[in-house]
N, C-alpha and C positions, 0 to 999 in steps of 0.2 A: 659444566661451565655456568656459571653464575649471569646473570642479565645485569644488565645496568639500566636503573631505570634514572631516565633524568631529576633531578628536584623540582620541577615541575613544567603544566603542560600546558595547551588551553584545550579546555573542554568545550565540543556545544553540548548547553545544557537547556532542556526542554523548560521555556515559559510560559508558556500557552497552546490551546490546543484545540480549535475547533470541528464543527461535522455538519453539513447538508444534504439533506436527501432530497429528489422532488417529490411533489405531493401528491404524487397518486401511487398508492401502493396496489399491487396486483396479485392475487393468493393464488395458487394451483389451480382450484376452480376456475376462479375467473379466466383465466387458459384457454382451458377446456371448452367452455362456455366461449370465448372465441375461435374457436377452430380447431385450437391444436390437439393436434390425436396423439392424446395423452392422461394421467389423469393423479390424480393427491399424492394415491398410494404410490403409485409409479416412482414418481418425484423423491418423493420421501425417502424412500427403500434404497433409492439409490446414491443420493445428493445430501438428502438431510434440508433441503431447502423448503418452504413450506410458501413462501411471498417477495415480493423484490419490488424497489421501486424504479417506476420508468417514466425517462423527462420527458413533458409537453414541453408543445410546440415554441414556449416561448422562455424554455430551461435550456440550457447546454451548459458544456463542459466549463467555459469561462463564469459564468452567471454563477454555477454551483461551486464552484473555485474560490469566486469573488469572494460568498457568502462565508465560506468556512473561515478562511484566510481572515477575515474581517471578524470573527467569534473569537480567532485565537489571537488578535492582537489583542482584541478587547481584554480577555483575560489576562494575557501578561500585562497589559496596563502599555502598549508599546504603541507609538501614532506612528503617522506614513512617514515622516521625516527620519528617522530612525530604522527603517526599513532600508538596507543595502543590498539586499541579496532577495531573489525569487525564484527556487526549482520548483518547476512543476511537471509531475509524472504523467503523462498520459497516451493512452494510443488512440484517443478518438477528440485530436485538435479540432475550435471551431473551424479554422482555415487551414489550409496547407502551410502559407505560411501570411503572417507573421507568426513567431508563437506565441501558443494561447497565455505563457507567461508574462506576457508584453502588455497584454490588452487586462491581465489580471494589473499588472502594477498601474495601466491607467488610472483601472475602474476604485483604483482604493486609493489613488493620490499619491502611490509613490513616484516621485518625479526624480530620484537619484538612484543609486548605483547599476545593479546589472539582474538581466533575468531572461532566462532560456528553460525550455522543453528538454526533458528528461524521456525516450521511448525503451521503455523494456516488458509492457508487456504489464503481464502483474507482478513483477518484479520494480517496475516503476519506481515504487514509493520506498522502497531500500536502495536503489541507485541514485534517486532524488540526495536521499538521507545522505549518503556517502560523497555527493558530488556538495552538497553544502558542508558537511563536517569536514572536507579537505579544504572547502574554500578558507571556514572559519580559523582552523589549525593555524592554516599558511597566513593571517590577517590579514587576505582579502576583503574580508565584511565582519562587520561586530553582531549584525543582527540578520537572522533569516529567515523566512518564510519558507517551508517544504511541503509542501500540497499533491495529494494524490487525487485526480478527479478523470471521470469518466461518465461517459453520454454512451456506453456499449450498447444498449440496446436497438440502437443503430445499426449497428453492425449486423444485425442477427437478421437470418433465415428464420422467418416465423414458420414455414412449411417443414422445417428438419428440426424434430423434436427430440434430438441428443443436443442441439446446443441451445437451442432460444428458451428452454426451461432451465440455463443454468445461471444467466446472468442479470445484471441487475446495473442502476445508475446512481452515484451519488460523488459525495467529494469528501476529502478531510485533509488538517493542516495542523504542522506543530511550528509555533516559533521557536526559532534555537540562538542563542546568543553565549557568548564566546566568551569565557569563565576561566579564572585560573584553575588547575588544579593540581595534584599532589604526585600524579604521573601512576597512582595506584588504581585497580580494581574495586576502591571504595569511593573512585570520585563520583560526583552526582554529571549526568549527562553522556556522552555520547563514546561508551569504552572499546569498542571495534567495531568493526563491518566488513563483510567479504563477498565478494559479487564474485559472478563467473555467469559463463556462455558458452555453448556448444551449436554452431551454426547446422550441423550436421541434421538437427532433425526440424530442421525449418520444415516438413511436409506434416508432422504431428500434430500439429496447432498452428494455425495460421489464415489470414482472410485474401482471399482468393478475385483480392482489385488493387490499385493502388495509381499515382497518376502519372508512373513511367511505366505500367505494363498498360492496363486495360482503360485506365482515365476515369476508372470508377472507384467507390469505395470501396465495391464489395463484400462478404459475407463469411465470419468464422465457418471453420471450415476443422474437423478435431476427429483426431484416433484417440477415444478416450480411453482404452487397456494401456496403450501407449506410455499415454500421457500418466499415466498415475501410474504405472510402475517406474517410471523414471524420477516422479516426482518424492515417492516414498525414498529414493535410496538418495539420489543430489540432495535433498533439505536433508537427512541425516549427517552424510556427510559435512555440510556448509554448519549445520550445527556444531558437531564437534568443533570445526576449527576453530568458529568463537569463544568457542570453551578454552580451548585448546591454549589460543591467544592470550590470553585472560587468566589462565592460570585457574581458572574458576570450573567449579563442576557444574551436574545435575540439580543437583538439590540445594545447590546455591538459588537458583532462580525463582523468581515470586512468583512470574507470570510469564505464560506463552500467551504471545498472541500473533497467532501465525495468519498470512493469505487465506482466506477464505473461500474456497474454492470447492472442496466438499469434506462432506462430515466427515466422511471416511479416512481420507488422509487424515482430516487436524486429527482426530482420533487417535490414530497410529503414530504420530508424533507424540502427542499425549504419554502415550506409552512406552514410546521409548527412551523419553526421559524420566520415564517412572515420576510423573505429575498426574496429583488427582484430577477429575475432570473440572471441580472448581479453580481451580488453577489455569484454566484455561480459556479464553477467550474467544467465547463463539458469536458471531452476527451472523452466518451464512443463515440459519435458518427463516432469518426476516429481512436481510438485503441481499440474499444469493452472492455471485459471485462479481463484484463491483471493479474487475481488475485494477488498478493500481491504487484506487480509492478505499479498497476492502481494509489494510493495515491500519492508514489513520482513522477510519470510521470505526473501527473495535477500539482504539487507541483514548478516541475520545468517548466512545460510550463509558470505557471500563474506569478510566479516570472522573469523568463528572458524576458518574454516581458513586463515587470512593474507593471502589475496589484498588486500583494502581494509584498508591501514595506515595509521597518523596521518600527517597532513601530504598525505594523498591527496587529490583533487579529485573527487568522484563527482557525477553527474547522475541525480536521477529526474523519471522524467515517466510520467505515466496520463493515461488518457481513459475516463471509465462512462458509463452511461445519465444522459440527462439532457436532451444531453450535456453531462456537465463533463469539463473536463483542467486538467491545471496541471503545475507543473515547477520542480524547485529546486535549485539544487547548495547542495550540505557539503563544507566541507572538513575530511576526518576527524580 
């Protein structure tokens, strides 16, 4: 049976695209050298992570929000006025509530349209993605802001040295504005996405407070065998479909740039879309794993130093606690 594809569609297509980290980076050592009983090699062997930044006292989730979000209008050339829309992914809100999208569209002067919290985890920032390219499709908003930001290191058990050596704090943000296009797999911007969730193994990953059970924030809490073997087969799966979607293959793709999470997985993804390792997208080694921040912080590395050019075909996929994953290509 033949598709019908429309004569055409609107795309979001990526104008801009900033990244913040806070300023104090903390290597293996330095760890160690604080307490945790732990040590490089350890890290390494297992993670691939080598350093991670972690926000002071006077960083959070909004501040590092602000910054990116205000990098990536700069570059698209786009003021607050022109700003309609604001997803932001995150699981570690300044407040309960309002959301931290709110106090983002203060701190940068957008004083019109709409903006709300995106929670899935490290899934975030492809749910973000997906909840603004549905809004732009349907012309709810011509222009968006999608920001991934995270203050996790919060969260963490600094005594339990399977999780607080794996994560890390930072933000990142694409603006997306709302483009005609041709209805084909050659448009520039935003050609699928597909989310999914399985509430089932909420005990696999998950932090163990929140302010309708215990009133506190509490503390990751992770079966990591678990958690990466469900993660290797779900991002397989969620990968194909985009494919699948799209009409598009393997070797169509310029760039993965998957969740960051650990070497190991992107590895094994790497590989099973049979992409060289240059082809691939790595920060875990120097921001660990930034949950919902980790996407557009690779996003904006790999573009501002040229690697990912217009007309490029990139692939992201996550999987967080939940578990949710999901997966989309852009074409830059």
């Amino acid at each position: 049976m033949s598709v019908i594809r429309p004569a055409s569609v609107i795309r979001s297509v990526v104008a801009g695209f900033g990244a913040a980290l806070p300023r104090e980076q903390v290597d293996n050592d330095a760890l160690v050298g604080r307490g945790v009983d732990t040590s490089d090699e350890w890290i390494r062997q297992r993670t691939g992570i080598g350093a991670r930044h972690v926000a002071g006292a006077d960083e959070t989730t909004v501040t590092l929000a602000t910054a990116a979000a205000r990098q990536a209008m700069e570059r698209a050339g786009v003021g607050p006025d022109e700003v309609d829309l604001i997803v932001l992914g995150t699981t570690t809100p300044d407040d309960t509530f309002p959301a931290s999208a709110t106090r983002v569209q203060a701190a940068l002067g957008v004083h019109g349209g709409f903006a709300f919290d995106v929670q899935a985890v490290c899934s975030g920032f492809v749910y973000a993605l997906a909840m603004a390219d549905n809004c732009l499709r349907l012309g709810q908003a011509r222009t968006a802001l999608v920001i991934g930001a995270e203050t996790f290191t919060r969260l963490l058990d600094w005594e339990d040295r399977t999780t607080c050596v794996l994560f890390g704090d930072g933000a990142g943000a694409l603006v997306l504005r709302a483009e005609p296009g041709a209805g084909t797999a050659a448009d520039r911007g935003v050609l699928t996405t597909h989310l999914h969730s399985d509430g089932r193994h909420r005990d696999a990953l998950y932090v163990d407070g929140g302010p309708s059970t215990t009133g506190t924030v509490g503390h990751v809490r992770m079966k990591g065998q678990e958690v990466f073997r469900h993660a290797v087969n779900r991002l397989a799966e969620v990968v194909d479909e985009a494919l699948a979607a799209t009409g598009l293959s393997a070797s169509d793709i310029d760039w993965l740039v998957p969740h960051q999470a650990n070497r190991r997985i992107i590895d094994a993804m790497g590989r099973k879309l049979g992409l060289p390792a240059e082809k691939v997208v790595v920060t875990v080694d120097r921001h660990a794993n930034t949950s919902a921040a980790s996407i557009p912080l690779a996003l904006a590395e790999a573009a501002g130093d040229g690697r990912i050019r217009p007309g490029q075909l990139v692939l992201i996929e996550a999987m967080g606690g939940g578990f949710t994953w999901g997966s989309s290509l852009i074409r830059w």
